[in-house]
Structure formats: structure tokens, C-alpha cells
OpenMM code with the backbone's topology and positions (N, CA, C; nanometers):
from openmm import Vec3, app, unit

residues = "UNK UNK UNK UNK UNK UNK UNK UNK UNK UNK UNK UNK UNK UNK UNK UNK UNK UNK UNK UNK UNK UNK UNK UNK UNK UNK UNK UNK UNK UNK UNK UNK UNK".split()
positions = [
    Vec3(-0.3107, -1.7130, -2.2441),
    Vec3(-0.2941, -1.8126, -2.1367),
    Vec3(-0.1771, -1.7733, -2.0472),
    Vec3(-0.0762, -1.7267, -2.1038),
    Vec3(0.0673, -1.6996, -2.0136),
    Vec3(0.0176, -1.5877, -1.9659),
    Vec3(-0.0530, -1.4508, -1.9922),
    Vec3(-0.1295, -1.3403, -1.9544),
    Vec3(-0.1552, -1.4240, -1.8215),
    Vec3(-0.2816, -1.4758, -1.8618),
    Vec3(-0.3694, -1.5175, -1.7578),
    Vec3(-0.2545, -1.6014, -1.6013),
    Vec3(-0.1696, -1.6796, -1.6555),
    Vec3(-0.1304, -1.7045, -1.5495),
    Vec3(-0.0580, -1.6495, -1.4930),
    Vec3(0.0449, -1.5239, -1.5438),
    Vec3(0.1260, -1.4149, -1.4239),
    Vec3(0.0205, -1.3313, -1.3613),
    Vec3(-0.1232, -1.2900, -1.3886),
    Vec3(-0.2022, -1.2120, -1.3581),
    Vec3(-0.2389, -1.3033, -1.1706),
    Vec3(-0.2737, -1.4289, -1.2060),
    Vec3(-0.3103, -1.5069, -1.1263),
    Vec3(-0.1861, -1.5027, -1.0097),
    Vec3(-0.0458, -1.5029, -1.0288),
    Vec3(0.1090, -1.5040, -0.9595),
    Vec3(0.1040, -1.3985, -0.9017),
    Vec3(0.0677, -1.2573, -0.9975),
    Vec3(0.0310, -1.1584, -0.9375),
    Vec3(-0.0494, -1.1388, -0.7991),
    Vec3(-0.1651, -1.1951, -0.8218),
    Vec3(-0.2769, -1.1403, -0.7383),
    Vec3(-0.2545, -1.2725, -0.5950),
    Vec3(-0.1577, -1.3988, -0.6277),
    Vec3(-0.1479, -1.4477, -0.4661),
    Vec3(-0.0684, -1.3994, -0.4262),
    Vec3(0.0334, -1.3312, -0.4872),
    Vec3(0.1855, -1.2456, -0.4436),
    Vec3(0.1332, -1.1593, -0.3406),
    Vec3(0.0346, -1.0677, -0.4273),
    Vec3(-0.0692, -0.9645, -0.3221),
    Vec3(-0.0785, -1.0160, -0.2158),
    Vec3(-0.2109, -1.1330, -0.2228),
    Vec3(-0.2347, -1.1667, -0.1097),
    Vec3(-0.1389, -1.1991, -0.0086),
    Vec3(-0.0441, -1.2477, -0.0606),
    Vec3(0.0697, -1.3393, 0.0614),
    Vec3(0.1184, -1.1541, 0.1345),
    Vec3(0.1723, -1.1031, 0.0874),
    Vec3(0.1780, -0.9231, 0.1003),
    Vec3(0.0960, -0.9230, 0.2160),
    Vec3(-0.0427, -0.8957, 0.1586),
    Vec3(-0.1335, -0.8664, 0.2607),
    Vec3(-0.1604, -0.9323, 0.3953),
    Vec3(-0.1217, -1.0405, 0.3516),
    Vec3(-0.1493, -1.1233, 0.4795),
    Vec3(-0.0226, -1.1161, 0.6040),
    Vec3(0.0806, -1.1081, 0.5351),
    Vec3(0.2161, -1.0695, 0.5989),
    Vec3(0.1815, -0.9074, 0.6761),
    Vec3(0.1546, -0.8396, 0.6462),
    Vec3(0.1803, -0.6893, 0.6773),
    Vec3(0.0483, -0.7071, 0.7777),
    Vec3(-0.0716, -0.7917, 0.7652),
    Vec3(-0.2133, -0.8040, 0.8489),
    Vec3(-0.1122, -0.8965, 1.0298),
    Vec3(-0.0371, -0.9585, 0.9338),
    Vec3(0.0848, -1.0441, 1.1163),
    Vec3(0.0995, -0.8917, 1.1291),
    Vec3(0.2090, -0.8692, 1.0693),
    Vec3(0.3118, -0.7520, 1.1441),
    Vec3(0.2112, -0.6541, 1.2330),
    Vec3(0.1146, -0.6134, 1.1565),
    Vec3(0.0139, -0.5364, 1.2324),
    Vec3(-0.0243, -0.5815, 1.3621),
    Vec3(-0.0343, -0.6872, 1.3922),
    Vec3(-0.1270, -0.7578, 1.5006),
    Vec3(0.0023, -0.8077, 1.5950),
    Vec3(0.0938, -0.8029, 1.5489),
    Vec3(0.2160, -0.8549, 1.6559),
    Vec3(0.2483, -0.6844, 1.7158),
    Vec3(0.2651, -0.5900, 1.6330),
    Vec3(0.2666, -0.4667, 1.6734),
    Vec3(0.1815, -0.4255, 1.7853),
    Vec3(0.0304, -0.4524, 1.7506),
    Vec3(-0.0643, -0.4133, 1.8450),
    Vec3(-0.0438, -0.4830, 1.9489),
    Vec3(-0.0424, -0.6022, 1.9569),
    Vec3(0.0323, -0.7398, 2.0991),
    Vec3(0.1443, -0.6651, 2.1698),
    Vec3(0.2421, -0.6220, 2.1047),
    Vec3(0.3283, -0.5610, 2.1528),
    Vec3(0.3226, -0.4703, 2.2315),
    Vec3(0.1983, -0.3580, 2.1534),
    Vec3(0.2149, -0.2251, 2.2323),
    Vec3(0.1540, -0.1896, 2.3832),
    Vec3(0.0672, -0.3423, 2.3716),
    Vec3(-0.0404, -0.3884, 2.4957),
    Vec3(0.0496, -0.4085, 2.6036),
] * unit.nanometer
topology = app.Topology()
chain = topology.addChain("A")
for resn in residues:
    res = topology.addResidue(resn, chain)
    for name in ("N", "CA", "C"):
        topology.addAtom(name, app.Element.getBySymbol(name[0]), res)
């Protein structure tokens, strides 16, 4: 059960990651326009 729930901490950590670096990308491209 404690497995299971850092696995889960893990994988929104990712996402929040991904979603952060998917802004930076798109403010970059805004930018370079």
C-alpha cells in the first residue's frame, strides 16, 4: 500500500514536470514569434 502510494506521488510529480516544461515550451515559441 505505501509502494503503491509513492508510485502514484511519483507519476503526478511527472506529470506536473511535464506540464511545466509543455508552458516553458510554448512561452518560448510566443516569444520567438
Amino acid at each position: 500500500v505505501v509502494a503503491y502510494g509513492f508510485i502514484r506521488k511519483t507519476r503526478a510529480l511527472q506529470h506536473f514536470q511535464i506540464h511545466q516544461l509543455n508552458l516553458f515550451r510554448t512561452a518560448v515559441r510566443l516569444r520567438g514569434d
